[in-house]
C-alpha positions as a LaTeX table, in Angstrom:
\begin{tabular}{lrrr}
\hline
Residue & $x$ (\AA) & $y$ (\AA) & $z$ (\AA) \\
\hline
Unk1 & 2.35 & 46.22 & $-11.16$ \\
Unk2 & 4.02 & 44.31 & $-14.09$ \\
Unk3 & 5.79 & 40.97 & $-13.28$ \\
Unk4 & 8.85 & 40.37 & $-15.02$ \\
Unk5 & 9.57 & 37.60 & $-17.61$ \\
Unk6 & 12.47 & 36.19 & $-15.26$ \\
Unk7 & 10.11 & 36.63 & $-12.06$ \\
Unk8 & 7.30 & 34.15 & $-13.67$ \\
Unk9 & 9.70 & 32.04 & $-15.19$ \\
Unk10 & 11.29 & 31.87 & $-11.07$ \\
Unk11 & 7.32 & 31.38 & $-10.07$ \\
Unk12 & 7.05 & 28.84 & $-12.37$ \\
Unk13 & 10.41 & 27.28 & $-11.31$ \\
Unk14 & 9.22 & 27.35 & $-7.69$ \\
Unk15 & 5.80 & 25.33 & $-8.54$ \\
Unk16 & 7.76 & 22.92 & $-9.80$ \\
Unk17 & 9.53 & 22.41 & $-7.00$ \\
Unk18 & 6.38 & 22.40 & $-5.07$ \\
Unk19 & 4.39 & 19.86 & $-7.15$ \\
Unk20 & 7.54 & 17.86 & $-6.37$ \\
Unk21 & 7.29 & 18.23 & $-3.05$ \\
Unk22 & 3.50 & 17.35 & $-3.21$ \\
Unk23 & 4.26 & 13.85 & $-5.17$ \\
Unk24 & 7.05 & 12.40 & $-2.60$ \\
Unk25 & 5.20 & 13.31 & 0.24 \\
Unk26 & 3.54 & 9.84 & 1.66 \\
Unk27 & 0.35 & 10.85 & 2.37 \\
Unk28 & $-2.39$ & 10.03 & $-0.35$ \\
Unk29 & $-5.36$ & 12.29 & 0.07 \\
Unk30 & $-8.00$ & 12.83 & $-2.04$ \\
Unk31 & $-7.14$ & 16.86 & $-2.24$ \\
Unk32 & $-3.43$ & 15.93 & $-2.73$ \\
Unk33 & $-3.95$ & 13.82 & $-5.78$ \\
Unk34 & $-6.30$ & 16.65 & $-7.17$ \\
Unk35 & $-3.51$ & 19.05 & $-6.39$ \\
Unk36 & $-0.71$ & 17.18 & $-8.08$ \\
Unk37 & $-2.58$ & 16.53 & $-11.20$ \\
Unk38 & $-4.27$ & 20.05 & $-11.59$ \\
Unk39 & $-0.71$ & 21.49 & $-10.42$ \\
Unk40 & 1.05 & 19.42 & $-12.80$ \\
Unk41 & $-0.90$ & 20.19 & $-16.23$ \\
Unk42 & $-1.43$ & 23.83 & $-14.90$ \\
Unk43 & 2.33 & 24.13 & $-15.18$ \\
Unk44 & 2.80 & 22.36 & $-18.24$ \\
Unk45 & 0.28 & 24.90 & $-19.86$ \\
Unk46 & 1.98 & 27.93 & $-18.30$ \\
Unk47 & 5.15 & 26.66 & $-19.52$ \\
Unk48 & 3.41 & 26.05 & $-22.90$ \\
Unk49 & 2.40 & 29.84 & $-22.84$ \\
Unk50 & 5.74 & 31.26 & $-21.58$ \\
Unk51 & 8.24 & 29.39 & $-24.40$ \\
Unk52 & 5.41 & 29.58 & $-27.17$ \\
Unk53 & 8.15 & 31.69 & $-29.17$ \\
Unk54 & 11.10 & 29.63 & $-28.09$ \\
Unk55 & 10.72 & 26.40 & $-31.18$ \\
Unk56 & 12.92 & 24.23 & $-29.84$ \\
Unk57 & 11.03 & 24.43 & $-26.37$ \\
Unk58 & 7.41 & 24.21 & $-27.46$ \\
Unk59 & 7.20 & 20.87 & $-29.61$ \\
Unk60 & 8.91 & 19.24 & $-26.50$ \\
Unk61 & 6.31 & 20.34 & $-24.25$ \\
Unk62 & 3.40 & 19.19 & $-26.30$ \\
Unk63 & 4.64 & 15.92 & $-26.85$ \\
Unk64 & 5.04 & 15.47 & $-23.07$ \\
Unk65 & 1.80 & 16.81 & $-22.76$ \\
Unk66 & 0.60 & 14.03 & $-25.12$ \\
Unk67 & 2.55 & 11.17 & $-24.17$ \\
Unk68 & 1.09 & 11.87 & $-20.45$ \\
Unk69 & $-2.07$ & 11.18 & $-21.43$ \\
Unk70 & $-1.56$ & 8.89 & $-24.05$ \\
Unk71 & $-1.13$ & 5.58 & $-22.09$ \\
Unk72 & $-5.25$ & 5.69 & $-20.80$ \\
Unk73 & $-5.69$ & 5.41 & $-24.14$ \\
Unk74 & $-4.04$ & 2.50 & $-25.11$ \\
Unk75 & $-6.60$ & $-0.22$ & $-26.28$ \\
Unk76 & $-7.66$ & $-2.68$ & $-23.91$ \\
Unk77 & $-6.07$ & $-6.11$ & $-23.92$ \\
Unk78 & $-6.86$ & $-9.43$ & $-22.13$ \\
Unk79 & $-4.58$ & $-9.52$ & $-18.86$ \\
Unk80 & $-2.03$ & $-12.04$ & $-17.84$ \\
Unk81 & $-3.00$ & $-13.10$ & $-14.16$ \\
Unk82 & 0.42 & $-15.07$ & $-13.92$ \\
Unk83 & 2.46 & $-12.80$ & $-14.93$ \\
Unk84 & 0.60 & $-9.59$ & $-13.11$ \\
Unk85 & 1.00 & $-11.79$ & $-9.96$ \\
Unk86 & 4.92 & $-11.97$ & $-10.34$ \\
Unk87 & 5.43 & $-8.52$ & $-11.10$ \\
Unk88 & 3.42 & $-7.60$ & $-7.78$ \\
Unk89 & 5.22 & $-9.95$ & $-6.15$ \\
Unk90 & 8.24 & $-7.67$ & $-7.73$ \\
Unk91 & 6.92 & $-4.52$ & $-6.79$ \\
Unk92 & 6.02 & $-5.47$ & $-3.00$ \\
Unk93 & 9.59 & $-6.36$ & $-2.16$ \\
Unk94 & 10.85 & $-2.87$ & $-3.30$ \\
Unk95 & 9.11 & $-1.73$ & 0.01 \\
Unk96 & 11.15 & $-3.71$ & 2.11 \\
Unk97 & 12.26 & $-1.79$ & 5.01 \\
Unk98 & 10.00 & 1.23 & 4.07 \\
Unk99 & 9.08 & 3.39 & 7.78 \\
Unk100 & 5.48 & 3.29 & 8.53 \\
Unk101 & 3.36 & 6.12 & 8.00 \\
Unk102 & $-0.16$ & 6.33 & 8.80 \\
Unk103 & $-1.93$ & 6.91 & 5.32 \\
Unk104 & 1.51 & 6.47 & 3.64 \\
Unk105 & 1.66 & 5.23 & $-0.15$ \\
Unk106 & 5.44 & 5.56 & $-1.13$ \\
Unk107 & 9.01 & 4.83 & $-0.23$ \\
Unk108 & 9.19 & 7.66 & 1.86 \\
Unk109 & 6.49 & 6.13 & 4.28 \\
Unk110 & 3.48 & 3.54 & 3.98 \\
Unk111 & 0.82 & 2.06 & 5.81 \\
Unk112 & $-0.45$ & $-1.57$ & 5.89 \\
Unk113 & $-3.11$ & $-0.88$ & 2.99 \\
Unk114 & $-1.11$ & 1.14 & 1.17 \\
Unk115 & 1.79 & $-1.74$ & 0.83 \\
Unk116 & $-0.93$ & $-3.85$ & $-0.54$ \\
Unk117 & $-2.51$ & $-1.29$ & $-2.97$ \\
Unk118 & 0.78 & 0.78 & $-4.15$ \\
Unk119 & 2.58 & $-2.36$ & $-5.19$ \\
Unk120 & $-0.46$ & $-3.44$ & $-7.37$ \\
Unk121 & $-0.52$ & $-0.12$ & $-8.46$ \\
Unk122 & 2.76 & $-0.37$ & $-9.46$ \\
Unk123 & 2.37 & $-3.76$ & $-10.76$ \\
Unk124 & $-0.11$ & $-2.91$ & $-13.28$ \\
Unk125 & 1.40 & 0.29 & $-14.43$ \\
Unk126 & 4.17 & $-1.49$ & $-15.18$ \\
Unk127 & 2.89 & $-4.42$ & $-16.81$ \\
Unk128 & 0.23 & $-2.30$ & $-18.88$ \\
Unk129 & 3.06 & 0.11 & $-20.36$ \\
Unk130 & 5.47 & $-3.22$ & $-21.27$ \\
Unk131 & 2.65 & $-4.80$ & $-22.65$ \\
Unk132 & 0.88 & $-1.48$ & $-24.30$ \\
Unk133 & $-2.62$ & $-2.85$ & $-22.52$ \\
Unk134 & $-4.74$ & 0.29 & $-21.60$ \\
Unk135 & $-7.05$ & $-2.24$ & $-19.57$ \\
Unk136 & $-3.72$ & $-2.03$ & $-17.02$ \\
Unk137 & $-2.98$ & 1.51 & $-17.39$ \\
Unk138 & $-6.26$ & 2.28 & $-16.39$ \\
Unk139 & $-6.34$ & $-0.15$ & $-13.41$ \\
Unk140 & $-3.92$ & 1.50 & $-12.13$ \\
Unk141 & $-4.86$ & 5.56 & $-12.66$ \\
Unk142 & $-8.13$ & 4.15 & $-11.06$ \\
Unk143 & $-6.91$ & 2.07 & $-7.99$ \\
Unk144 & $-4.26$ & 5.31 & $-6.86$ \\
Unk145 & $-7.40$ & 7.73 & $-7.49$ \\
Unk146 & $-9.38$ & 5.85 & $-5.14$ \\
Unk147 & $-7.54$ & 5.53 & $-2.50$ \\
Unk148 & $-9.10$ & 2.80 & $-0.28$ \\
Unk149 & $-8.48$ & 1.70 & 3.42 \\
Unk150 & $-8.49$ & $-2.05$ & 4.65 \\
Unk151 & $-11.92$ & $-1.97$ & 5.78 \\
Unk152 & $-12.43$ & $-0.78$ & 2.69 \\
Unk153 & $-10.44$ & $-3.41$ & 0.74 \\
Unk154 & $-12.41$ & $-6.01$ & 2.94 \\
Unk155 & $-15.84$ & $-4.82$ & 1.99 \\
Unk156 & $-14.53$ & $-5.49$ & $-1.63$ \\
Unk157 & $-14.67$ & $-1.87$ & $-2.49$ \\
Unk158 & $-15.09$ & $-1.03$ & $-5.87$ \\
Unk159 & $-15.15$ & $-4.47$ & $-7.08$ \\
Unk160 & $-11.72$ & $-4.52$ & $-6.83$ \\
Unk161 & $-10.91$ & $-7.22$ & $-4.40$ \\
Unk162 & $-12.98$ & $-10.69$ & $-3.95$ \\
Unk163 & $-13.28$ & $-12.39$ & $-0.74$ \\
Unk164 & $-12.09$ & $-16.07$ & $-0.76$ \\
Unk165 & $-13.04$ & $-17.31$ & 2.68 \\
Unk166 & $-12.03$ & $-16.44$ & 6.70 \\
Unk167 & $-10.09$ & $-18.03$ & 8.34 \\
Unk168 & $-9.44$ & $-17.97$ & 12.65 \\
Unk169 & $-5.84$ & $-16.74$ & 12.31 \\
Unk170 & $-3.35$ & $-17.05$ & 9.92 \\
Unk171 & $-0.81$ & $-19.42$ & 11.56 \\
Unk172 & $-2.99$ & $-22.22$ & 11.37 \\
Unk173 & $-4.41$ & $-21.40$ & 7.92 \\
Unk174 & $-3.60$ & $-24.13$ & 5.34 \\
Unk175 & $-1.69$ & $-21.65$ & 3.06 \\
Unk176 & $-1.96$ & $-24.08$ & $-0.49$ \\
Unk177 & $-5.01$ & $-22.36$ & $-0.66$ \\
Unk178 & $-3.52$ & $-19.16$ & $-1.34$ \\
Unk179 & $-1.73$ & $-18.03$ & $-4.18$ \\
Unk180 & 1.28 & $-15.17$ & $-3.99$ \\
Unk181 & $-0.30$ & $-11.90$ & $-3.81$ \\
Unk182 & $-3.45$ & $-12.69$ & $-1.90$ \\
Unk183 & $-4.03$ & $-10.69$ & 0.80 \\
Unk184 & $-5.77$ & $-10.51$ & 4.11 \\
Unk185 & $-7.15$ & $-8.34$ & 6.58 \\
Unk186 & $-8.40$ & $-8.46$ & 9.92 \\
Unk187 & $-12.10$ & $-9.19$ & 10.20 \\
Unk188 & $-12.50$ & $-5.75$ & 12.29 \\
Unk189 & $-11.14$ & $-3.85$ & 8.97 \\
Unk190 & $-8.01$ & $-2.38$ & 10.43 \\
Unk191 & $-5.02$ & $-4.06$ & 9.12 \\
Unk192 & $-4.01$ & $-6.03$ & 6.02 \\
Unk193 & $-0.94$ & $-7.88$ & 5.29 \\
Unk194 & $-0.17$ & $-9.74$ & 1.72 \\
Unk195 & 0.77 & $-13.11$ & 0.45 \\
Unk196 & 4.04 & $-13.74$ & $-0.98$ \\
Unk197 & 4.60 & $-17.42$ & $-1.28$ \\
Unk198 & 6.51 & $-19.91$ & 0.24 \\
Unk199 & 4.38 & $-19.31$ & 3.85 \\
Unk200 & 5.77 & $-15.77$ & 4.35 \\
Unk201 & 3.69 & $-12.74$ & 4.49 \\
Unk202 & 4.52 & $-8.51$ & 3.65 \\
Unk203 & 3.27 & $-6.25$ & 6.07 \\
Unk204 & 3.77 & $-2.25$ & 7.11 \\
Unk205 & 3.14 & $-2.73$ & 11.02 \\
Unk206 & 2.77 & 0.42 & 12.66 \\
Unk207 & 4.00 & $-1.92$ & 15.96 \\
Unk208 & 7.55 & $-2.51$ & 14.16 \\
Unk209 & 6.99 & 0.83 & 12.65 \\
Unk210 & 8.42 & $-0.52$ & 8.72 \\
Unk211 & 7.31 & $-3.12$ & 6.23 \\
Unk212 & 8.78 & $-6.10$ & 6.21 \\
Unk213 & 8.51 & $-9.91$ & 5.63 \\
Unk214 & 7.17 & $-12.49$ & 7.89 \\
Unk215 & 7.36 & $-16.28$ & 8.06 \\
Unk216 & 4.52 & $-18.43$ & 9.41 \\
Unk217 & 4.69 & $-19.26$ & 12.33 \\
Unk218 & 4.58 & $-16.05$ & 13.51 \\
Unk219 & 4.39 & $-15.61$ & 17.32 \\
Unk220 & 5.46 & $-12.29$ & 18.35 \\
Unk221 & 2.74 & $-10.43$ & 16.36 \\
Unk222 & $-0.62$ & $-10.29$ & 17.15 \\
Unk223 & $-1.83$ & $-10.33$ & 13.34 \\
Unk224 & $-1.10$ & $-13.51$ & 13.08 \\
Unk225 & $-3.31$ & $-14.89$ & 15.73 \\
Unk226 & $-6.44$ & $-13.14$ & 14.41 \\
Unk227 & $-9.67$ & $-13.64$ & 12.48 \\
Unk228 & $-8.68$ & $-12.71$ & 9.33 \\
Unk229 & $-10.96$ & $-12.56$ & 5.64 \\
Unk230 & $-8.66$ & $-13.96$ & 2.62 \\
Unk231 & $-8.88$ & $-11.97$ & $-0.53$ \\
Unk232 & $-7.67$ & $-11.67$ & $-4.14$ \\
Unk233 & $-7.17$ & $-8.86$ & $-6.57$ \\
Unk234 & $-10.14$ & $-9.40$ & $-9.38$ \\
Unk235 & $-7.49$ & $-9.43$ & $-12.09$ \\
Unk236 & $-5.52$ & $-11.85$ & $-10.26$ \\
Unk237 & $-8.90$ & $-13.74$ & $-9.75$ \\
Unk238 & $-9.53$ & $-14.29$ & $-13.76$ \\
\hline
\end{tabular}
């Protein structure tokens, strides 16, 4: 049976909307962020092939093809801790309110680890496309494909993350020791909160079920009265 030019131009329509749905959803599997890129440059090849007569369609599609891709390979530039820091600092507060989701990594839902990771994420993409520094761009392709869990973060996975020292709990912790956008996680690996100056903390707590700011002390949570390993981003570290 022969499908019709406006029934695969509707499929491709509908795939659309379905690698759409794919990308807001919170969760951030390993198979889902294999879908949505494999979806996404599937469809901008099938579109390629469907308008390859229509001129006005098919330079537009390669350049977003190449301007996709083009950002990992920007040259690699020496990176602005300062600066990086403040723009995470930036990103973190966009999550402000943001309903907890178990394994959640955007504004439709997150989860403690993913506060901490999607705002660096977001930090460096941002800060690598202003500043045209692949070393950034890259960072942050890297950190969103490997998705990592606090334990995870803790154990200093990928070299991402350095451990600065542990303290008993973090209302007694002398906090001019820390610097905005440090982080810390429980010493049993399953939660992590972050640093943003000025004694208050960011956290997605599945117990208040949203993210949202804290100020030391803090005595109606019991994060704050537990051991608790201080890290630091590496490129916040150099």
């Amino acid at each position: 049976m022969t499908i019709s030019r406006r029934h695969t131009i509707a499929l491709w329509i509908a795939l659309w909307v379905l690698w759409l749905v794919l990308l807001i959803q919170p969760e951030n599997r390993g198979i889902l962020r294999l879908a949505v890129l494999v979806l996404f440059y599937g469809q901008l090849l099938g579109g390629l092939a469907l308008f390859w007569t229509r001129k006005p369609i098919r330079p537009g599609i390669v350049a977003f093809i190449v301007l996709s891709v083009a950002p990992l390979a920007l040259p690699s530039r020496a990176v602005d801790p300062a600066r990086l820091r403040e723009t995470y600092i930036d990103s973190l507060r966009a999550y402000d309110g943001t309903t907890y989701i178990w394994g959640g990594e955007n504004r439709v839902g997150i989860d403690c680890s993913g506060l901490v990771r999607r705002g660096f994420i977001c930090a460096a993409l941002k800060q690598g496309l202003a500043t045209l520094n692949g070393t950034l761009v890259r960072k942050a392709f890297s950190l969103w494909w490997y998705d990592a869990s606090a334990e995870a973060m803790r154990d200093e996975y990928r070299g991402e993350s350095v451990v600065l020292f542990d303290v008993p709990d973090l209302n007694s912790l002398d906090h001019s020791k820390l610097l905005p956008g440090d982080f810390a996680v429980t010493r049993n690996g399953v939660h992590t909160l972050v640093y943003i100056g000025d004694n208050r903390w960011m956290q997605a707590d599945p117990g208040r079920g949203r993210a949202q700011y804290e100020a030391i002390p803090v005595r109606d949570s019991g994060w704050f009265s537990t051991p608790m390993v201080l890290l630091r981003w590496r490129l916040l570290n150099e």
